[in-house]
N, C-alpha and C positions, 0 to 999 in steps of 0.2 A: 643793668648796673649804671647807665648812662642817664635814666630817667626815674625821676619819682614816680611812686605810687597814681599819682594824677596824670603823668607824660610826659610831666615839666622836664627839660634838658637839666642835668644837674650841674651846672657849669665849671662849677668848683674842681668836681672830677677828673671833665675833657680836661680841663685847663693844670691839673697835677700829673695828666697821663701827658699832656705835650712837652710837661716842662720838661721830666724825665726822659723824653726822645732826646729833646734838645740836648739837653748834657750828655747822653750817650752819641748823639751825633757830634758835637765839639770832643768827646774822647777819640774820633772817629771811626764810631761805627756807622753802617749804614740803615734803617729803617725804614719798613712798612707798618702801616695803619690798615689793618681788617676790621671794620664798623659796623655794627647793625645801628639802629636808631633813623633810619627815614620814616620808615611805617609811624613809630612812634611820636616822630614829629609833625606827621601831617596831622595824626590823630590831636596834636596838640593845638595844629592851625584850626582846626574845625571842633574843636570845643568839646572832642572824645574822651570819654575814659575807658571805654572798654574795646578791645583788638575785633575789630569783628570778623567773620569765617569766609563771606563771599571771595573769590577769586580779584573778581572786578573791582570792590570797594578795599582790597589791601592793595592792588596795582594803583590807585589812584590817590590815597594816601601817600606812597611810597614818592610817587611823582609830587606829590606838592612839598612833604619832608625831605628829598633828597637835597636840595639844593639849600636849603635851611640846613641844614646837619654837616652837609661840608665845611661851607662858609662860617660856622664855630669853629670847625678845624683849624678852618686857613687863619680867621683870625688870630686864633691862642699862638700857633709856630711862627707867625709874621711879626709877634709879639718877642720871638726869638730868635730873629733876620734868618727864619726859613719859612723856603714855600712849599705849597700842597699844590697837589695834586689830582684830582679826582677820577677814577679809577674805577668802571661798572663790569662786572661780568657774570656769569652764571655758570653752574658748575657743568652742564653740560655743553659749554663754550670749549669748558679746560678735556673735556675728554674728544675734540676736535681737533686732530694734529697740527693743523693748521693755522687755526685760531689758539691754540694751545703757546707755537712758537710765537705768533705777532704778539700774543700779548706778554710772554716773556720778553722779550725785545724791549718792549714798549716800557716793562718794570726795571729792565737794567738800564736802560737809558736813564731812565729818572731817576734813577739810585745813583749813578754815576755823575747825573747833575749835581750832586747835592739836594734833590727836591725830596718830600716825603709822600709817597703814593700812599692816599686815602682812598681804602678798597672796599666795595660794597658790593652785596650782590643785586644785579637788574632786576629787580623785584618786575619793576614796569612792562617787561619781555618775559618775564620766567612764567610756565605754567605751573606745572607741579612741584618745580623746585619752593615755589613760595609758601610752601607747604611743611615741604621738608626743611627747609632753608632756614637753620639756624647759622649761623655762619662761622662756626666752629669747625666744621667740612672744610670749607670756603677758604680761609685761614690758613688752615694744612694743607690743602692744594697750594696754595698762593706759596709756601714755605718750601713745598718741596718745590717747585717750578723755579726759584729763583735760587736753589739749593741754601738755602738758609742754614746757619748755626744753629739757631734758636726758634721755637716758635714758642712764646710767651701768650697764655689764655686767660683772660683777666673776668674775677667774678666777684660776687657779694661776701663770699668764706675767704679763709685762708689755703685752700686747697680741699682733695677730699682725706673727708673725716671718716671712719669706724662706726660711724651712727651721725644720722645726718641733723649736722648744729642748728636748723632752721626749727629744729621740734624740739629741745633744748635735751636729747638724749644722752649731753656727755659723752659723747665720742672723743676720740683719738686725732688728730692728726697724722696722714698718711703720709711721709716722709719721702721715699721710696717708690714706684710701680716698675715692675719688671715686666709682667704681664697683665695685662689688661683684660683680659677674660676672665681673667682670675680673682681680681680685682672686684672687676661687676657683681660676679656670682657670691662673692665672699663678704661683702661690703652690703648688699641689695640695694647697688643703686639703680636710684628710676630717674625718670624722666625729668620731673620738679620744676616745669614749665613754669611761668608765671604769667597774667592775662598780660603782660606787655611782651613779652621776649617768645620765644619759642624753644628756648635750648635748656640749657641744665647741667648738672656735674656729667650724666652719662654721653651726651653727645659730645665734652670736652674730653673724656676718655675716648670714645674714640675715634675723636680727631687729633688725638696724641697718637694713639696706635698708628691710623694711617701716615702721622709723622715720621714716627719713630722706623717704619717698616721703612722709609727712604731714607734712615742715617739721619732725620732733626731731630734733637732734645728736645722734651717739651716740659714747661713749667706752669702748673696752674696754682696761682696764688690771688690775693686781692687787691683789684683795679680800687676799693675807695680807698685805699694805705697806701700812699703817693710813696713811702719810703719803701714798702716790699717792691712796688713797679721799679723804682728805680737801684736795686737792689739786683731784682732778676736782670734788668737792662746789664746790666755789670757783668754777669754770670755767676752769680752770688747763688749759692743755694736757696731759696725761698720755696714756702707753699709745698707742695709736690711735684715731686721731677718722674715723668716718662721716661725712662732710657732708650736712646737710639739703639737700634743694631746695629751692626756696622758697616758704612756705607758697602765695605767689599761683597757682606754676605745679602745683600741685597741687590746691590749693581748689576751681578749676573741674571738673576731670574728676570728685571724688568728690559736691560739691555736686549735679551732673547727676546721679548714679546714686541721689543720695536723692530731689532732688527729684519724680523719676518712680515713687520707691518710695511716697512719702507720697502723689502724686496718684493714683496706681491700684492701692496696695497698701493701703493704712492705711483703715480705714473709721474714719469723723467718730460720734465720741460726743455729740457737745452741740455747743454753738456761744456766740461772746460777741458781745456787741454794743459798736464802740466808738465814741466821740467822734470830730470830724470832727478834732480835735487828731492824735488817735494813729494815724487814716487817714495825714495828710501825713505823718509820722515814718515810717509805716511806706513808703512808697509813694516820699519823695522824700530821705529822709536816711539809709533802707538801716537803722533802729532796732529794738531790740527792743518787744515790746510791753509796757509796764507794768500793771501791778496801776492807775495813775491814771488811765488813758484807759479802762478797762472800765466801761459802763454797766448792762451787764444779759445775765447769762446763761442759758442755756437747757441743761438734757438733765442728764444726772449721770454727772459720767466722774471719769477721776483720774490722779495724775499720770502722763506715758506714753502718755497717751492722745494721738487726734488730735483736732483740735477743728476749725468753719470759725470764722472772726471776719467777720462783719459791720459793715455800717454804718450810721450813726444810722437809715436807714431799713429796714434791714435785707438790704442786697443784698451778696454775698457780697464780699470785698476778694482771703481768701486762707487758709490752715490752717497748721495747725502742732502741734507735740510742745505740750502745756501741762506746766508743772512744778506746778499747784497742783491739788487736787481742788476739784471744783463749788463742795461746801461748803465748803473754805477761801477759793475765790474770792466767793464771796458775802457773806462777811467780808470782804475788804478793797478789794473794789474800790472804784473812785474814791477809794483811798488811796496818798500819796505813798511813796518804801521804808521811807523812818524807822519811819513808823505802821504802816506792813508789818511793820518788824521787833517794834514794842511788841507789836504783838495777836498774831502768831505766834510772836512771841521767835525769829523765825530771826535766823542771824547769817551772811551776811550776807541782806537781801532777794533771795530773785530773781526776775525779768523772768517773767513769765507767759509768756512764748513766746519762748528763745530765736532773735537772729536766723536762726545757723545750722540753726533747725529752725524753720525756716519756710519755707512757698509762696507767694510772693501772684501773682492771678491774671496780672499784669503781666510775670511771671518768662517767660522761654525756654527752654524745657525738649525 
């Protein structure tokens, strides 16, 4: 969608799809940018028209287009007194617990600046994903990680059609998707690649499903209709809407499969000790843990890490992902957020142990 037929960047586009951030970020929402177009821009530095297959020569295209494909980002939103971001990862990054939480982190903080994370995948590192790696995956991982409202899929249609518009069948517009399986097999949709892109209506289906399965709305309409983009941005019905499940009827199955990864997978770097306050909060009101109820920690971990949290006398309560390292927790404990945010200058504070990333030993797992 981004590039002509030759590879050419189509500038007009970037430049309709930013402005539309823009105005929904001044309504104050807040915004991420999922990008394919490096590949195609290197192809475009080196006089390509055609994607070609090796491993090696798409990694090195990718490296000389990445940096040219930002810097139209950052230009067009700087043209709207906001900045970008740039933003590399791979999808087997995000099934890394680890690498999973820092780069969460790393996407709320900048959502939280005001900046716009321009997200891409590391073509340059990926092996097989570069393969797979339309970034229509990529996209819905990115949506559910930051638990997004929306994930908006931007293509050359209006959404999918009953007979696919590109062979001038007279199809339908599909309004609606409850199921997606249903969908595929009823519709026959394929693949419909293009030699520049790699994806197509079926990989945007089901990178709505795996939206949808974590409670995101997904909307596929079209990125060249600068009014549908900024239409979806709204929450306007456009294109085709995926329906969420609902986060409840989901939150259980995948909270079970963490839970049991943190109790016998994640080894405890340190440990806190809290107040008999931050016990009951945690224990009978379902809270996260603050930086105020920490009395005294032990071991030197960091953010990422797993921690246990104890209590005033030291017997274990329950663990969790910590977001702060030792040493910044040893700075603020038994401090309120506000005083969180003066001595770190974070904006906003956050929760030493979110709730969703945490076990207490009371849990059924």
């Amino acid at each position: 969608m981004l590039v002509d037929p030759n590879g050419g960047l189509r500038s007009d586009v970037l430049a309709s799809i930013c402005a539309a951030v823009a105005d929904a970020k001044r309504a104050g929402g807040s915004v991420a940018i999922v990008s394919s177009g490096a590949i195609a821009r290197g192809m475009e530095a080196r006089g390509r028209t055609t994607r070609p297959q090796r491993a090696g020569e798409l990694q090195a295209l990718s490296a000389l287009g990445q940096g040219r494909l930002f810097r139209e980002y950052e230009i067009a939103l700087e043209g709207h007194s906001f900045r970008a971001a740039q933003v590399l990862l791979t999808i087997m990054e995000l099934h890394d617990r680890d690498k999973f939480v820092n780069a969460r982190r790393t996407l709320q903080r900048l959502l939280s600046w005001e900046v716009v994370p321009i997200v891409n995948e590391n073509d340059v590192i990926a092996s097989d994903e570069i393969t797979f790696g339309d970034n229509d995956f990529l996209a819905a991982h990115v949506a559910t990680m930051i638990a997004a409202d929306a994930l908006i899929l931007l293509t050359n249609t209006d959404g999918l059609f009953t007979a696919d518009p590109h062979r001038g069948a007279g199809g339908e517009l599909v309004a609606d998707v409850e199921d997606v399986e249903e969908a595929v097999s009823r519709f026959g949709v394929g693949s419909n690649s293009s030699p520049l892109g790699s994806g197509g209506m079926l990989s945007k289906l089901r990178a709505g499903q795996i939206a949808a399965e974590s409670g995101v709305k997904t909307t596929i309409c079209c990125g060249l209709d600068a009014d549908q983009v900024g239409r979806a941005l709204r929450g306007e019905l456009v294109g085709t809407t995926i329906h969420a499940k609902t986060r409840d009827a989901t939150r259980h199955r995948s909270r079970h499969d963490f839970k049991k990864w943190l109790r016998h997978g994640k080894p405890s770097k340190g440990s806190v000790i809290v107040d008999t306050g931050a016990v009951r909060a945690l224990e009978k009101s379902g809270a996260s843990l603050l930086a105020v109820g920490v009395v005294d920690i032990t071991g030197d971990f960091f953010p990422g890490d797993a921690i246990e949290i104890r209590n005033p006398v030291g017997l274990p309560v329950g663990k969790g992902i910590v977001n702060y390292s030792a040493t910044e927790l040893r700075r603020i404990k038994g401090k309120a957020s506000i005083d969180v945010e003066m001595d770190l200058q974070e904006a906003p504070a956050q929760a030493v142990v979110n709730r969703d990333d945490l076990l207490l030993l009371t849990d059924d797992i």
